[in-house]
C-alpha positions as CSV (number, residue, x, y, z in Angstrom):
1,X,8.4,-139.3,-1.8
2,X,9.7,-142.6,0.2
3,X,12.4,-144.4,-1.5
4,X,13.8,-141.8,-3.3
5,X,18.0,-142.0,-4.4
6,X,19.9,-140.1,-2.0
7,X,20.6,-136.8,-3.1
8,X,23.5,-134.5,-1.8
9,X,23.8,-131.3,-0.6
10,X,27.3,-130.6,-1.5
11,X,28.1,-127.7,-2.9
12,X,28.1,-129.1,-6.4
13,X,28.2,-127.2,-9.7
14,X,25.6,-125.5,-11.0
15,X,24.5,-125.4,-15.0
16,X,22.2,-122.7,-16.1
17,X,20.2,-122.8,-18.8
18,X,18.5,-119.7,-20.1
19,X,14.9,-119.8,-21.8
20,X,13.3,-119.3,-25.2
21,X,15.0,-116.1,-26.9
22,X,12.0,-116.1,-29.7
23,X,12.9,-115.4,-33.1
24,X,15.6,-113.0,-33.7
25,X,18.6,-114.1,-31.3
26,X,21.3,-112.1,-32.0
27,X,20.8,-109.8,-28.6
28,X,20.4,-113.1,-27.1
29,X,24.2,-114.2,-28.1
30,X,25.5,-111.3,-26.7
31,X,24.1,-111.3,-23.4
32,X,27.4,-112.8,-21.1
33,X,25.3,-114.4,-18.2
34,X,22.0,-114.7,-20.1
35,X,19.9,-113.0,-18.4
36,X,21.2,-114.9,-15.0
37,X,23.4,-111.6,-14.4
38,X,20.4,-109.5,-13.6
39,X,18.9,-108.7,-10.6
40,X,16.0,-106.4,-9.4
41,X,15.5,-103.4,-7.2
42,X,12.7,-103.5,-4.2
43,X,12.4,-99.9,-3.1
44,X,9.8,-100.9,0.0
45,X,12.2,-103.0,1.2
46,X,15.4,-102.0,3.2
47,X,19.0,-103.3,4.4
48,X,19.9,-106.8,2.8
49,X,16.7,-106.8,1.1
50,X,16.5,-103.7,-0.7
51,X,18.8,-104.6,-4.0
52,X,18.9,-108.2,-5.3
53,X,22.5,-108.3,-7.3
54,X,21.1,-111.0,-9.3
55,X,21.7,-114.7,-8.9
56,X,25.3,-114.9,-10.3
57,X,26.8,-112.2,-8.2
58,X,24.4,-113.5,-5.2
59,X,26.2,-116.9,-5.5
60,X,29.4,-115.3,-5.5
61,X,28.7,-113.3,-2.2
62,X,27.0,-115.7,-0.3
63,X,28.9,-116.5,3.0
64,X,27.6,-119.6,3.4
65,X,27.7,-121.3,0.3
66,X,29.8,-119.3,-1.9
67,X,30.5,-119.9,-5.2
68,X,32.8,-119.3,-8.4
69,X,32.1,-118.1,-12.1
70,X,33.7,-120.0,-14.6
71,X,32.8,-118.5,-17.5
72,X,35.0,-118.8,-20.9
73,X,36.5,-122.2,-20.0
74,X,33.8,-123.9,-21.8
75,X,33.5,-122.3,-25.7
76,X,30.1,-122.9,-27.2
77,X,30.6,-122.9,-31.1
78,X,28.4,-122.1,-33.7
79,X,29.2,-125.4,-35.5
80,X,31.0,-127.7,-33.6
81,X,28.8,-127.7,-30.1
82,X,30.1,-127.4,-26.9
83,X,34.0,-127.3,-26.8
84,X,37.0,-127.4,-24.5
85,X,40.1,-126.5,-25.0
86,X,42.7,-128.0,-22.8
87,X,45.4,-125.2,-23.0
88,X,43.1,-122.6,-21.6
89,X,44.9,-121.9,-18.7
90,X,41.3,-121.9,-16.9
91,X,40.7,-125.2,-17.1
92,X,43.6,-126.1,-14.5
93,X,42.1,-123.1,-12.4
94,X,38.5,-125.0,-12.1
95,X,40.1,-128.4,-11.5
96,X,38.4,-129.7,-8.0
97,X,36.4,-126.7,-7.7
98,X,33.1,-128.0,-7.7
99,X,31.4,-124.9,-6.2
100,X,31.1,-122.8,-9.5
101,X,28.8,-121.8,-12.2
102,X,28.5,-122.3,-15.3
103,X,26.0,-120.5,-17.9
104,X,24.6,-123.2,-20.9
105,X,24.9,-120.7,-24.1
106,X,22.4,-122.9,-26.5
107,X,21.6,-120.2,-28.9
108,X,25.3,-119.6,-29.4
109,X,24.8,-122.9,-31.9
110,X,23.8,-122.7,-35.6
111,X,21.4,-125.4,-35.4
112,X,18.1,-125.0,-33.4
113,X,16.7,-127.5,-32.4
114,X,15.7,-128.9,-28.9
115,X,16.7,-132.4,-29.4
116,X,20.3,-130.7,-30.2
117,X,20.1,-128.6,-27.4
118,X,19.6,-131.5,-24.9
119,X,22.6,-133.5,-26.4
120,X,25.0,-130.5,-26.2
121,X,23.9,-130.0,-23.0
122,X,24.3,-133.4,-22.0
123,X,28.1,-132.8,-23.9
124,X,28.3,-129.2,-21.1
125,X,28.2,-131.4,-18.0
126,X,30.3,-133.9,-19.0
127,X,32.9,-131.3,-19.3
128,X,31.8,-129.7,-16.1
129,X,32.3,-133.0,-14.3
130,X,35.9,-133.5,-16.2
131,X,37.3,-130.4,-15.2
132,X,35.6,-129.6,-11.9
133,X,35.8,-134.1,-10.8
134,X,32.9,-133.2,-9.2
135,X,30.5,-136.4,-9.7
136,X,27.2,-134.6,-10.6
137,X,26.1,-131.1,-10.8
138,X,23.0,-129.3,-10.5
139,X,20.8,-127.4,-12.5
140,X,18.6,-124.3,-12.5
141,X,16.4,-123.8,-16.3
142,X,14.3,-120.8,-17.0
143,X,11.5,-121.1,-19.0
144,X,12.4,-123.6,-22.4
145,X,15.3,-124.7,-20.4
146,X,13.6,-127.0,-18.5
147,X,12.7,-129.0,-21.8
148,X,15.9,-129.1,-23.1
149,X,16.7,-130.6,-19.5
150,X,14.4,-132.8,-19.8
151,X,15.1,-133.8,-23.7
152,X,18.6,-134.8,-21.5
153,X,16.9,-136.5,-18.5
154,X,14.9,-138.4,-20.4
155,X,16.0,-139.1,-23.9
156,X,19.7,-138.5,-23.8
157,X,20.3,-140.4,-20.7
158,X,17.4,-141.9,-20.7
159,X,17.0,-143.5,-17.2
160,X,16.8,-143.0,-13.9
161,X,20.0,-144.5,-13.1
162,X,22.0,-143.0,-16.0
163,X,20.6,-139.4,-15.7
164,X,21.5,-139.6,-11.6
165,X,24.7,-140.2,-12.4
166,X,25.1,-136.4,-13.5
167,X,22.1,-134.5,-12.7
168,X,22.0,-134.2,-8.6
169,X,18.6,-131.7,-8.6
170,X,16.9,-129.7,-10.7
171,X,15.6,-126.4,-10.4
172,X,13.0,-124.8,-12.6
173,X,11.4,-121.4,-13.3
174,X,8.5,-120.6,-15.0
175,X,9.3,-123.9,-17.5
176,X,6.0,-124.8,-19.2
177,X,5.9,-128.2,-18.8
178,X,2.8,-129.0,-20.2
179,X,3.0,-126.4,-22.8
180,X,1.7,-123.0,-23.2
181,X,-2.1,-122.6,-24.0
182,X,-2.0,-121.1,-27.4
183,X,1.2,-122.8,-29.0
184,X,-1.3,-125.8,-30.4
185,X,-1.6,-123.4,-33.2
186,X,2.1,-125.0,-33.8
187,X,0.5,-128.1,-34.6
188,X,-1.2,-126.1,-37.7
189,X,0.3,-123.6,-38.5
190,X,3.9,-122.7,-40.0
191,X,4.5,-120.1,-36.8
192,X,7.5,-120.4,-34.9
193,X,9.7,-123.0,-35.2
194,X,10.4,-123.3,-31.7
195,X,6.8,-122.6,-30.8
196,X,6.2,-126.7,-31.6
197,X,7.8,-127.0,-28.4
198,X,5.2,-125.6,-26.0
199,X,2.4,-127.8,-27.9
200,X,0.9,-130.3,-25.7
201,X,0.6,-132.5,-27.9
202,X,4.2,-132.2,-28.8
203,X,4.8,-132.4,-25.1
204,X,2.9,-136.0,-24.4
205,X,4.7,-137.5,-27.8
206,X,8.2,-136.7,-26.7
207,X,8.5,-136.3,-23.0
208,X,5.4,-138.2,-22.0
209,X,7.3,-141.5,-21.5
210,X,6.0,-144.4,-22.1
211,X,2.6,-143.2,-20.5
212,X,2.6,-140.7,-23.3
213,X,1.7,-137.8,-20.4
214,X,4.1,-134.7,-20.0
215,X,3.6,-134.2,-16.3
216,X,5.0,-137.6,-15.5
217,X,9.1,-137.9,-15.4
218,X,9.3,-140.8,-13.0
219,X,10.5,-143.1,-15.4
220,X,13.5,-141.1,-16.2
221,X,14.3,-138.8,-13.2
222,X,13.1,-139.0,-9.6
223,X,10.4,-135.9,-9.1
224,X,12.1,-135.8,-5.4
225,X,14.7,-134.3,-7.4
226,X,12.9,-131.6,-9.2
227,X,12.3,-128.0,-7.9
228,X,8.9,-126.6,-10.1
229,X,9.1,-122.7,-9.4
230,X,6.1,-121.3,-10.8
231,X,5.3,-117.6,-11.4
232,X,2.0,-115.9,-10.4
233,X,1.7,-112.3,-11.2
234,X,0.3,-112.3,-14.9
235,X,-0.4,-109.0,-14.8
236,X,3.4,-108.0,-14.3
237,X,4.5,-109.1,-17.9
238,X,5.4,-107.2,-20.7
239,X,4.1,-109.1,-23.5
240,X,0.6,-109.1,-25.0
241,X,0.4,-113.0,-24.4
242,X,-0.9,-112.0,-20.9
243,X,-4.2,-111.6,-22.3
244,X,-4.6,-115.1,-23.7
245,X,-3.2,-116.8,-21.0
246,X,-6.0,-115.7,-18.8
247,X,-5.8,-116.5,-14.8
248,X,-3.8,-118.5,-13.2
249,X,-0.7,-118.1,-15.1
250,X,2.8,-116.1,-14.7
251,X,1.5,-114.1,-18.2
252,X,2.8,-116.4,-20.4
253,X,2.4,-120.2,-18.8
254,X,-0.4,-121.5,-16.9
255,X,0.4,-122.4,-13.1
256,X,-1.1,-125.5,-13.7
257,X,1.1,-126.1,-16.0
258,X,3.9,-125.3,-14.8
259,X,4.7,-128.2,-12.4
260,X,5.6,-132.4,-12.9
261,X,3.3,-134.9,-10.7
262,X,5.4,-135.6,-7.6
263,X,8.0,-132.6,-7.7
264,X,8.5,-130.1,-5.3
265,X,6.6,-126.7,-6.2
266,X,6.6,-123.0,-4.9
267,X,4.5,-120.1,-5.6
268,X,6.2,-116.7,-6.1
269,X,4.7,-113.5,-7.0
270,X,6.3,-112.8,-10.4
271,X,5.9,-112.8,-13.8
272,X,7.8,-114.8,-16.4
273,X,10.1,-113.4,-17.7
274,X,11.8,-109.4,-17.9
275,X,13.3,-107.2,-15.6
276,X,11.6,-108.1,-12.4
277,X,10.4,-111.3,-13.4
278,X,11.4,-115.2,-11.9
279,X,14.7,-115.6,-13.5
280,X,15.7,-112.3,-11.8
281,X,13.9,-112.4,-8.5
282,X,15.7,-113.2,-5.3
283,X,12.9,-115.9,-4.9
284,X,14.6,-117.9,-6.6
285,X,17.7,-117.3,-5.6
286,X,16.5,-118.3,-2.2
287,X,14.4,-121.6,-3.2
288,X,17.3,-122.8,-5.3
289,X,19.6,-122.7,-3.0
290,X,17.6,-124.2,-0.3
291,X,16.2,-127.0,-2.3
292,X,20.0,-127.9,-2.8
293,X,21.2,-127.2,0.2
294,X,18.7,-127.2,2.4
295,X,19.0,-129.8,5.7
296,X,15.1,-129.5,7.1
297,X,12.2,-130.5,4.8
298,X,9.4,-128.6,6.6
299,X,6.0,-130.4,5.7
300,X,2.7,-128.1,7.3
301,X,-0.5,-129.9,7.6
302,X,-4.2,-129.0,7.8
303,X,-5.2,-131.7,10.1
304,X,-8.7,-130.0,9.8
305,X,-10.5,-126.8,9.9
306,X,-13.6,-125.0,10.0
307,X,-14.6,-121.5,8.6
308,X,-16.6,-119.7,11.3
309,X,-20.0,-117.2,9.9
310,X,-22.2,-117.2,7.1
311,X,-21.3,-115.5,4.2
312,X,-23.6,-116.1,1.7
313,X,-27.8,-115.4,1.8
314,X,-28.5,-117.8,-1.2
315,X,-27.0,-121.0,-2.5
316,X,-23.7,-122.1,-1.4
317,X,-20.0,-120.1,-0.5
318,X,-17.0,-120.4,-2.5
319,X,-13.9,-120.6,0.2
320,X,-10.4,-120.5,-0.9
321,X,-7.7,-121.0,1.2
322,X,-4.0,-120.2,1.0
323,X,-1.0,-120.8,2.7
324,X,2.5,-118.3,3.0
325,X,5.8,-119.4,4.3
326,X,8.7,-116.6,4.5
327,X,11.8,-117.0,6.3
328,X,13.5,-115.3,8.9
329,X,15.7,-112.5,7.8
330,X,14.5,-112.9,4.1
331,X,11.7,-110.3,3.4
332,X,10.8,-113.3,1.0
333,X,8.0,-115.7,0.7
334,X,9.4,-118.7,0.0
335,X,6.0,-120.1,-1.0
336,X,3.2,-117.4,-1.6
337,X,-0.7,-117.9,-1.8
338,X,-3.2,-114.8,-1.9
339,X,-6.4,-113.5,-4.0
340,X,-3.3,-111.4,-6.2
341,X,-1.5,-114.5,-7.0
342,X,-5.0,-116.4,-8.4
343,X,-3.3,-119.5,-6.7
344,X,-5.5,-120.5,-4.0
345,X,-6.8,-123.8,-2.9
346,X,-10.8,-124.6,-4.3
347,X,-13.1,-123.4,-3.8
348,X,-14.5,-125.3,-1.3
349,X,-18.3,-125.1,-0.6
350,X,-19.0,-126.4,2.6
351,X,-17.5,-124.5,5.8
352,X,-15.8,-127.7,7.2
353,X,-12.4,-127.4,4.9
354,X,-10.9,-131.0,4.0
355,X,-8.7,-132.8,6.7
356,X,-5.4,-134.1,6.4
357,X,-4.5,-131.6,3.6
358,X,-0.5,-130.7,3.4
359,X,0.0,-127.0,3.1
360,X,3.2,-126.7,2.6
361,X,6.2,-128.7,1.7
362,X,9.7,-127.1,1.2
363,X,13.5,-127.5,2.1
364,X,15.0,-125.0,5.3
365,X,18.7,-124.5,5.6
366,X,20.6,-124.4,9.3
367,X,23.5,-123.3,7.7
368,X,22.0,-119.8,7.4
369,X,22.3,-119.7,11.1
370,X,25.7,-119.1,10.9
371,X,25.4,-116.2,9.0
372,X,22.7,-115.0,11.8
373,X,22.9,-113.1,15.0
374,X,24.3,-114.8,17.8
375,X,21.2,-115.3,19.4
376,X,19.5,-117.0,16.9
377,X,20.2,-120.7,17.5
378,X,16.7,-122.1,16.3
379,X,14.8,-122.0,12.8
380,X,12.4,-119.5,12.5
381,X,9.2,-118.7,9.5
382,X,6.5,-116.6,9.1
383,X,3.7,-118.3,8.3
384,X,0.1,-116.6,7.2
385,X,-3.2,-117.9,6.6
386,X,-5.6,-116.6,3.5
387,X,-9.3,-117.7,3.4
388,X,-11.4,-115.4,1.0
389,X,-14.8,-116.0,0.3
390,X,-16.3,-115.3,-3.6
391,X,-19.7,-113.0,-3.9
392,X,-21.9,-115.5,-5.4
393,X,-23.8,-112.7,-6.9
394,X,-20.8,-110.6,-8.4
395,X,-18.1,-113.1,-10.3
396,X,-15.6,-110.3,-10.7
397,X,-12.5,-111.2,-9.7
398,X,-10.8,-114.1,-8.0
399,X,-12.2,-113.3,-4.7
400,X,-14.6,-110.9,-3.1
401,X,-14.5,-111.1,0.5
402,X,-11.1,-111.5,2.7
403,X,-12.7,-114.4,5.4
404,X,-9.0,-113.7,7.2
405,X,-5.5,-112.6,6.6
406,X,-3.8,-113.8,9.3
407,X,0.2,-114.1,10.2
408,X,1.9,-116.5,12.8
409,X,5.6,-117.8,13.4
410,X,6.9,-120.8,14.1
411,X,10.4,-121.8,15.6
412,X,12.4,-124.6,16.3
413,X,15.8,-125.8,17.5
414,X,17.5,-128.7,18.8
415,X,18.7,-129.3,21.7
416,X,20.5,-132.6,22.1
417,X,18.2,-135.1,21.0
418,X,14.9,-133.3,21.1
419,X,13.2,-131.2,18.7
420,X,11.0,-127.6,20.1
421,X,9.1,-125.8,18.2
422,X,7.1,-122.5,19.3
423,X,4.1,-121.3,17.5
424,X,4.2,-117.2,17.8
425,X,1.0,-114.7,16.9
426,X,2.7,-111.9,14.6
427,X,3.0,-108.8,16.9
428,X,1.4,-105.2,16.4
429,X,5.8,-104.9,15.3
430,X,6.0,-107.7,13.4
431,X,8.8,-109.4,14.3
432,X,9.5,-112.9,15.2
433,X,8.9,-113.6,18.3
434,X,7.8,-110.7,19.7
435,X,5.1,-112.0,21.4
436,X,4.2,-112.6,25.2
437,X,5.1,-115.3,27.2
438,X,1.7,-116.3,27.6
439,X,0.9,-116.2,24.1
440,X,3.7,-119.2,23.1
441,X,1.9,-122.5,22.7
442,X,4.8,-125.1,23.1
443,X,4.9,-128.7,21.9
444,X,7.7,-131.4,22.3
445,X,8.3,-133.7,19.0
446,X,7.1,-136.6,18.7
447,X,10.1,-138.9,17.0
448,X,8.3,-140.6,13.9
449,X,10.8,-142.0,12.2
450,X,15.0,-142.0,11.8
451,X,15.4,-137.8,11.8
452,X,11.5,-137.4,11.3
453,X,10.0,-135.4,13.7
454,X,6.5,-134.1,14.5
455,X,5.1,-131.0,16.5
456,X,1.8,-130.7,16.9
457,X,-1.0,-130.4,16.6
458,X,-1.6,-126.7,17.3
459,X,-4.9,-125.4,17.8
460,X,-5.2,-122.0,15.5
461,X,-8.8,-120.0,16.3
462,X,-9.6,-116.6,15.8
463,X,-13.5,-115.1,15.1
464,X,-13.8,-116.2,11.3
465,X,-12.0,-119.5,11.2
466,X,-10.7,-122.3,13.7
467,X,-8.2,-125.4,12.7
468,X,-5.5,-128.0,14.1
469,X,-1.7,-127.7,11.8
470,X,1.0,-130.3,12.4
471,X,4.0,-129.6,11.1
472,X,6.7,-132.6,10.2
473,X,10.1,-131.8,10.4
474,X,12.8,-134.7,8.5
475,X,16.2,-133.6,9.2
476,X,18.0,-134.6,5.0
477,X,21.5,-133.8,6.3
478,X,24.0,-136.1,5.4
């Protein structure tokens, strides 16, 4: 992603748009937030982790990058589009406050249409930018709403200049980008109005570009700006299109399809949409907010590796390999890969795994330290290793036999002008760093660039697998 436009971390505004509220939308209308309000309850999990408030109020509490709502000083109506009215008293309360939100109410409009949606939107953030004289804002779309943001991007601005101008990042969750696997019956039959939009085909004609191909946005908006959140547990959802969808998906859109050639992705363990679903996960929350504030892009590589053991009597194995990354003091993968999630790498059929293979690529904030103990003046992660092996003779499932399932931590800080960072086995606790001395392999960075470091490599063996991981740390502060 060299050369792309220099995007900020400010705390600029943030637009929400909502996903595809099917036919009947008059619940839809009267939902205040749109769905962005909810939140979910994890009763395994305890203090700060155990009740997600939802991402609104989450924004609002956050110490260290908190936020304002500004709902009802935009008016969304029914006929004449997005509206402002300049004797609403909060309209001078938002002036200059850049760090607020602001919910996108499309289906408040008579006409439905995406093309309409994207222009009204377009019509939102100019009004954000005029009463907030913030120069861009960012974006996090659920579902549909990632079309109609990129209907904006790309036909209502319509380059990469223009659509940079007032779209920082984008954020989105669960958006099938390259449509939904059984909405080409669109293209035949009178179902759904909307439904056209999650065609493929429908996809490739009007977001393709000039390449005609709906995964590539480059011509309109830098993919360096673009957060693809994607949704793994199908089996979570509470609609019957779970069964069509088939693996791979988050019950409703394909994995595969839910992601833009050169964007940032992550994996997380939730289904499309619902009550504990992406929009309302604190996943999200906590990817969002990294991606646009984050000030460390972490990049893990496999410089190599080698699965250790025989595993299959006939023919050749099926490996596949996966690669978690969870942050410390968020009981939250911030990129998950496991036989539940049907999201590993292959399979690979040769022992020797492919070199030089990233892992992981994702934004970590500092900032977060603040709101840490004391003590903790590095950057911590958990990171855990998944190789499972499939039983040639029994296809059921997505994989038969757990090769290893292994946890580790890294850590780094700065110290003047030079980067550490500590490689820790998970204890028998698991805690961060609770590890022996002995145990800690150290390694000093290795300056590769202006604020581009590089630690490694660390040698990773245990009795079913062995392998070397560098791990690239470019400081994006500005």
């Amino acid at each position: 992603m060299d050369g792309q436009p220099s995007f900020s971390r400010d705390a600029l505004p943030v637009v929400l748009v909502r996903g595809w509220g099917a036919l009947d939308i008059q619940d839809e209308q009267r939902l205040t937030h749109q769905g962005f309000n909810i939140g979910t309850v994890y009763p395994h999990k305890t203090g700060p982790n155990y009740i997600y408030e939802g991402l609104i109020l989450r924004f609002l509490k956050d110490r260290v990058h908190p936020y304002e709502d500004a709902t009802n000083v935009l008016r969304y109506s029914p006929g004449a589009g997005t509206m402002i009215d300049p004797d609403n008293p909060l309209v001078e309360r938002f002036a200059n406050v850049w760090n607020s939100l602001w919910v996108f109410r499309y289906y408040d409009f008579e006409h439905r249409d995406l093309k309409y949606y994207g222009e009204q939107l377009a019509e939102c953030i100019a009004y954000v930018k005029q009463v907030t004289r913030a120069p861009q804002v960012n974006i996090i779309a659920h579902s549909m709403g990632g079309l109609i943001t990129r209907w904006m991007l790309q036909r209502v601005y319509g380059s990469k200049n223009e659509a940079h101008r007032h779209v920082n990042k984008v954020v989105t969750l669960g958006t099938p980008h390259g449509g939904i696997n059984f909405a080409h019956f669109a293209d035949i039959l009178p179902v759904g109005f909307e439904l056209k939009y999650f065609s493929r085909n429908w996809l490739n004609k009007n977001l393709g570009g000039t390449r005609k191909k709906w995964s590539d946005i480059s011509e309109s908006f830098d993919p360096a700006g673009l957060l693809c959140v994607i949704g793994t547990n199908r089996w979570s959802y509470a609609v019957g299109s779970k069964y069509l969808t088939g693996k791979r998906s988050d019950g409703l859109v394909q994995q595969s399809n839910a992601k833009v050639d050169g964007a940032y992705t992550a994996y997380v363990h939730k289904c499309h949409g619902g009550r504990d679903s992406l929009v309302t996960s604190r996943e999200a929350y906590e990817l969002a907010t990294r991606f646009f504030f984050g000030d460390n892009l972490v990049t893990i590589t496999r410089v190599n590796g080698r699965i250790l053991g025989k595993y299959e009597l006939f023919g050749s194995p099926e490996f596949y390999t996966g690669h978690s990354v969870k942050p410390r003091g968020v009981d939250f993968f911030l990129n998950k890969q496991c036989k539940d999630c049907e999201n590993c790498e292959g399979a690979f059929r040769k022992n020797k795994l492919p070199a030089g293979r990233v892992v992981y690529r994702g934004f970590l904030d500092s900032a977060k330290i603040v709101a840490a103990a004391a003590e903790n003046s590095d950057i911590a992660f958990r990171f855990d290793i998944y190789i499972g092996e499939r039983d040639i003779l029994g296809q059921i499932g997505f994989s038969d036999t757990i090769v290893l399932d292994q946890q580790c931590v890294f850590k780094y800080e700065i110290d003047g002008q030079t980067l550490s960072l500590y490689p820790y086995m998970q204890s028998a606790g698991g805690e961060l760093g609770d590890v022996a001395e002995p145990d800690i392999i150290k390694r000093k960075a290795k300056q590769i660039g202006p604020a581009r470091y590089e630690f490694g490599p660390f040698n990773v063996k245990y009795r079913t697998y062995e392998a070397e991981y560098a791990v690239h740390v470019e400081y994006v502060g500005e």
